[in-house]
C-alpha positions in Angstrom: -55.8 16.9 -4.0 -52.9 14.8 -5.5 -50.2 13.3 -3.1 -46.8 13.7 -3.2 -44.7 10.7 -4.2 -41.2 10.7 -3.3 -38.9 9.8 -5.5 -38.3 5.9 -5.5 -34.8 6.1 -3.3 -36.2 8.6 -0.8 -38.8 6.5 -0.1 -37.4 3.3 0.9 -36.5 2.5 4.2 -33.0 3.5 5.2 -32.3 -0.1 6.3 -32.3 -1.1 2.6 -30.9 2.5 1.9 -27.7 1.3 3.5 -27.1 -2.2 1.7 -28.1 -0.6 -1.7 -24.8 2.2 -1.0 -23.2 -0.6 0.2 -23.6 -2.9 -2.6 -22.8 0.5 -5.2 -19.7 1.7 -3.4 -18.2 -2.0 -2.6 -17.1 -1.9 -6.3 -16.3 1.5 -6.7 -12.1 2.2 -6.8 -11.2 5.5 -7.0 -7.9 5.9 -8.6 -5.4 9.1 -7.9 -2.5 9.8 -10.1 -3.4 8.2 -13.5 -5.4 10.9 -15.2 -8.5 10.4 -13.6 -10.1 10.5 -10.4 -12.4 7.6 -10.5 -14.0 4.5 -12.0 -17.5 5.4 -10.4 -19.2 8.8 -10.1 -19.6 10.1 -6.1 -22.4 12.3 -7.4 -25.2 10.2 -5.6 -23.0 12.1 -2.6 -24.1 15.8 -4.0 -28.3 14.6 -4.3 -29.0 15.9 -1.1 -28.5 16.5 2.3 -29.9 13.0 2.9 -28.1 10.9 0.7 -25.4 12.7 1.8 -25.8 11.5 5.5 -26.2 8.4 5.0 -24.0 7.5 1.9 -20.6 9.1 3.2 -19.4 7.0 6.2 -20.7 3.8 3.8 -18.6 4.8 1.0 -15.7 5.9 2.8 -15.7 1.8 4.5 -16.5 0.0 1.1 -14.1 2.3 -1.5 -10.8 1.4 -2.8 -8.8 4.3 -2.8 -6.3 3.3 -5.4 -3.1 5.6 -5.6 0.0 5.9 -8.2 2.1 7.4 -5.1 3.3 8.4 -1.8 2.6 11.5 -3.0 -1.2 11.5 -4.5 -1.3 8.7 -1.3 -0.6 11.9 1.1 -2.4 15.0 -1.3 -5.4 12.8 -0.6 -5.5 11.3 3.0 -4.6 14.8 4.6 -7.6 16.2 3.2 -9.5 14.1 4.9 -11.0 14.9 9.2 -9.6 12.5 11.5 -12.8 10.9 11.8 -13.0 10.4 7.9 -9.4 8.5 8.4 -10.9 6.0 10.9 -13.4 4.8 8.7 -11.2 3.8 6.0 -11.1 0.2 4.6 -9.1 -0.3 1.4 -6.1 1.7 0.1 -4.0 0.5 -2.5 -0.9 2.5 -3.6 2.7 2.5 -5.2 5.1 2.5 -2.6 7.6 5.3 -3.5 10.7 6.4 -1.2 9.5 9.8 1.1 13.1 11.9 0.8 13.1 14.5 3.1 15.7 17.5 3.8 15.2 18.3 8.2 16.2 21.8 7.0 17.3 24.6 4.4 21.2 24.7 6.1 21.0 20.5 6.4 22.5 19.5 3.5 21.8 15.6 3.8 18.5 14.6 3.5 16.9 11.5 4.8 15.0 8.7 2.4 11.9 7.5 4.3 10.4 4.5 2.9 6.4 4.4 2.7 5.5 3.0 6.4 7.1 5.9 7.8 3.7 8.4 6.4 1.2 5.7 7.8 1.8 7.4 11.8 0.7 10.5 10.3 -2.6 9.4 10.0 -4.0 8.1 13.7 -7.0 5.9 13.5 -6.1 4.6 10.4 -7.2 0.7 10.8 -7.5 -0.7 7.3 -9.1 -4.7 6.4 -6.6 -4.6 3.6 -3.6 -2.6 2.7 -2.0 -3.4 -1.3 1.6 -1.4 -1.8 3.0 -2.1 -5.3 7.3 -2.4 -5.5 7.8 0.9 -7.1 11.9 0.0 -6.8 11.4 -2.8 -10.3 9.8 -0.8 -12.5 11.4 -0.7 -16.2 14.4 0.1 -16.5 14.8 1.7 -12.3 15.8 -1.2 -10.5 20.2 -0.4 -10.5 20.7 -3.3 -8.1 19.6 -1.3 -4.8 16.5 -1.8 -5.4 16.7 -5.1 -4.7 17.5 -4.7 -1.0 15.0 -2.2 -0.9 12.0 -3.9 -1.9 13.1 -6.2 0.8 13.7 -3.5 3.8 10.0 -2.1 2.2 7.9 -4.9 2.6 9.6 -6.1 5.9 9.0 -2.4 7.1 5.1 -2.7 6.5 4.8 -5.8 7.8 6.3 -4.4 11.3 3.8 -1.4 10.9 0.1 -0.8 11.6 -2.9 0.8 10.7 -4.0 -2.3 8.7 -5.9 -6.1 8.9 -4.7 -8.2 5.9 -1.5 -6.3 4.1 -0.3 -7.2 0.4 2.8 -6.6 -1.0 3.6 -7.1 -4.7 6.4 -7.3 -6.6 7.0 -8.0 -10.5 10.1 -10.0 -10.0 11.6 -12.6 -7.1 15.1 -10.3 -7.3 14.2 -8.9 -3.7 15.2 -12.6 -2.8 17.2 -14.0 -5.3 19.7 -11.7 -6.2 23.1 -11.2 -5.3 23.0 -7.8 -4.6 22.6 -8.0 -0.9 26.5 -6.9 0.2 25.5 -6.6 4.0 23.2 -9.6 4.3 20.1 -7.9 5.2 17.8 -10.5 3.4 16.4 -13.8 5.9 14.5 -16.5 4.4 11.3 -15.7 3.9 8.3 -15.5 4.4 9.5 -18.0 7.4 11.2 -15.1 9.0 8.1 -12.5 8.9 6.0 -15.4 10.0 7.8 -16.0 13.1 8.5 -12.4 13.7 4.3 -11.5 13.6 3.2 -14.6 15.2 5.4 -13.9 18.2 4.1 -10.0 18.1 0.2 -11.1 17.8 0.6 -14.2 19.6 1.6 -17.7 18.0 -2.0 -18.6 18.0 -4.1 -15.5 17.1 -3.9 -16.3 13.2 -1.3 -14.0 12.7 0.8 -14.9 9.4 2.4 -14.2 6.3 2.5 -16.4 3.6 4.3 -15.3 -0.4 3.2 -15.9 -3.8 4.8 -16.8 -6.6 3.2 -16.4 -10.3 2.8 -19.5 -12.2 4.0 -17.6 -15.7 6.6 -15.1 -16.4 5.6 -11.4 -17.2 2.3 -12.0 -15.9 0.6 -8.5 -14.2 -2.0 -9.5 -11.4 -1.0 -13.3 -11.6 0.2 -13.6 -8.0 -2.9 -11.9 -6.9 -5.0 -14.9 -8.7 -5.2 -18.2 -6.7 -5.4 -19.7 -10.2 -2.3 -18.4 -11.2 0.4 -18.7 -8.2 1.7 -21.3 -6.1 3.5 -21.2 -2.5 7.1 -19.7 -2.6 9.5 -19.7 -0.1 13.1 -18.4 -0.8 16.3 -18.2 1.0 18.4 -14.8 0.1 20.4 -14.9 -2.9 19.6 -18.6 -3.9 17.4 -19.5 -7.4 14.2 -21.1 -6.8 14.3 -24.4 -8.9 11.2 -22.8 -10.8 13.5 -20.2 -11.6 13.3 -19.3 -15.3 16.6 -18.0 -17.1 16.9 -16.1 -20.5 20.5 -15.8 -21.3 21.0 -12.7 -23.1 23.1 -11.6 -26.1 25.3 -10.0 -23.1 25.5 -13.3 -21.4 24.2 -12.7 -18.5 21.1 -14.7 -17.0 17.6 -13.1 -16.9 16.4 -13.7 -13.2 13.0 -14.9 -12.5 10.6 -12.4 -13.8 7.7 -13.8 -11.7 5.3 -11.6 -9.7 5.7 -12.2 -6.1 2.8 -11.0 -3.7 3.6 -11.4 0.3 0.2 -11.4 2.2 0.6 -11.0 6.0 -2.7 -11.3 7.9 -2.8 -9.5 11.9 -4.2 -12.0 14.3 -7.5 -12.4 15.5 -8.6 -9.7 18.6 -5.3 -8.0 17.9 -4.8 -4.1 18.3 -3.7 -3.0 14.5 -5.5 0.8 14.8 -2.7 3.1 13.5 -1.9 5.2 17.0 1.0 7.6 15.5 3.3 6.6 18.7 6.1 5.4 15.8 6.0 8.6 13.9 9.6 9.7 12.7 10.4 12.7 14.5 12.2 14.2 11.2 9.0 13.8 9.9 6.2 15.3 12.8 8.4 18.5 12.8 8.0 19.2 9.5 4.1 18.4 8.9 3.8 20.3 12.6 5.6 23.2 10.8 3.7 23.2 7.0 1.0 21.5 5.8 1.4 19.0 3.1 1.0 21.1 -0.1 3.3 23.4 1.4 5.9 20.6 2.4 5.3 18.9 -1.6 6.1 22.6 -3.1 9.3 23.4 -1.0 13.0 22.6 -0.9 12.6 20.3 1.7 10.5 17.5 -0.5 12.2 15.9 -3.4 9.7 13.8 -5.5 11.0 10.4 -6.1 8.6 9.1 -8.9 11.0 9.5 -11.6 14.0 7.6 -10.5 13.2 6.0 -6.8 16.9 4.3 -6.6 18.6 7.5 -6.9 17.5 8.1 -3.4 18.5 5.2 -1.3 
């Protein structure tokens, strides 16, 4: 009577099971807004109940979940079961404003920037969080943007739910430029240093440091360590590095460098997302709809197309 061979994977212990999913889904990104889904199929997932089992909670730790949103950030994240939340890794996603009306008779409505959605999702407790500057894309950026991109990134930095966060930006302008009427802007990153290292404790670990890209108009150089050096800017001052284009309008063509900010939590720190910040503007309305509702109605107004007309 013949035997019955399991299939190769089946058969393996699940010991080696787990650091051959883990190897597979450690470079797998799955990308959300940009016409398709994913760089890596999930359908090892759909094999059977087995796979199933054991594969899920190791993919959803060792996936980047790569969004071109808020919005495909939040169509995706509140599908997911609480539990599905907490075991979460890497997200990266383009930071765009979350505008809000409270009501149908409140005229006004409020512009949440992206840390404000992060409470929503309790448990959250990410090694690495990487928000794109949505506010300096071509031709957006009408001067408040510069500001913004400041107030965003300093706003993350004060938040939770992640380890190590990256912020990038295609242009030093959240620093150097004028257009800062109300002084909001500190040196930096000394000021975020200081302001985390006294949250987590001055000897934890707890940092931030900022990146400056060796070569103009270079996507992803900041992110290299080949490709960037140390930058440190006071608010509305030229870096010496600075490169300037005059153009046939006369005015100078500011720095055009990518900057990335990387701010790491100390060591033994608490950085679980816990929801205790959440806006209340905010937990009223996902307590009253659900998000596909909420994205659909009168009181969402999608920002994607022109993010400064909202601040």
């Amino acid at each position: 009577m013949a035997h019955r061979t399991d299939p190769a994977l089946l058969g393996i212990p699940i010991e080696l099971k787990r650091l051959i999913f883990k190897s597979l889904f450690s470079s797998m990104i799955t990308r959300h807004g940009f016409g398709t889904t994913s760089s890596t199929s999930t359908s090892l997932l759909r094999t059977c109940r087995h796979f199933y089992k054991i594969a899920r909670p190791i993919m959803l730790s060792n996936i980047t979940l790569h969004f071109s949103s808020t919005c495909k950030f939040l169509d995706c994240l509140t599908n997911l079961t609480p539990d599905d939340i907490t075991q979460l890794r890497y997200i990266r996603t383009k930071s765009f404003p979350f505008p809000l009306y409270r009501d149908e008779d409140f005229f006004p409505y409020t512009t949440h920037d992206f840390s404000s959605v992060l409470p929503l999702f309790p448990g959250l407790q990410l090694d690495l969080l990487t928000v794109e500057d949505c506010y300096h894309d071509e031709r957006v950026n009408d001067g408040l943007g510069d500001v913004r991109t400041y107030i965003d990134a300093t706003f993350l930095i004060h938040s939770k739910g992640w380890k190590e966060l990256h912020y990038i930006t295609p242009t030093t302008e959240f620093m150097t430029s004028r257009n800062d009427r109300y002084k909001t802007r500190e040196a930096q990153p000394t000021s975020w240093d200081k302001w985390l290292k006294e949250n987590d404790d001055e000897d934890s670990g707890a940092g931030v440091k900022m990146y400056v890209a060796k070569e103009r108009g270079s996507k992803g150089a900041a992110e290299d360590p080949e490709r960037r050096v140390a930058f440190f800017a006071p608010p509305g001052r030229l870096p010496k590095t600075s490169l300037q284009i005059s153009q046939s309008d006369g005015r100078p063509v500011i720095d055009e460098r990518e900057v990335m900010v990387v701010a790491k939590r100390g060591k033994g720190v608490s950085y679980v997302e816990d929801g205790m910040e959440l806006n209340k503007d905010i937990e009223q309305t996902f307590q009253e709809m659900k998000w596909p509702e909420i994205r659909e109605s009168r009181f969402y107004i999608a920002p994607e197309n022109d993010p400064c007309a909202h601040l």
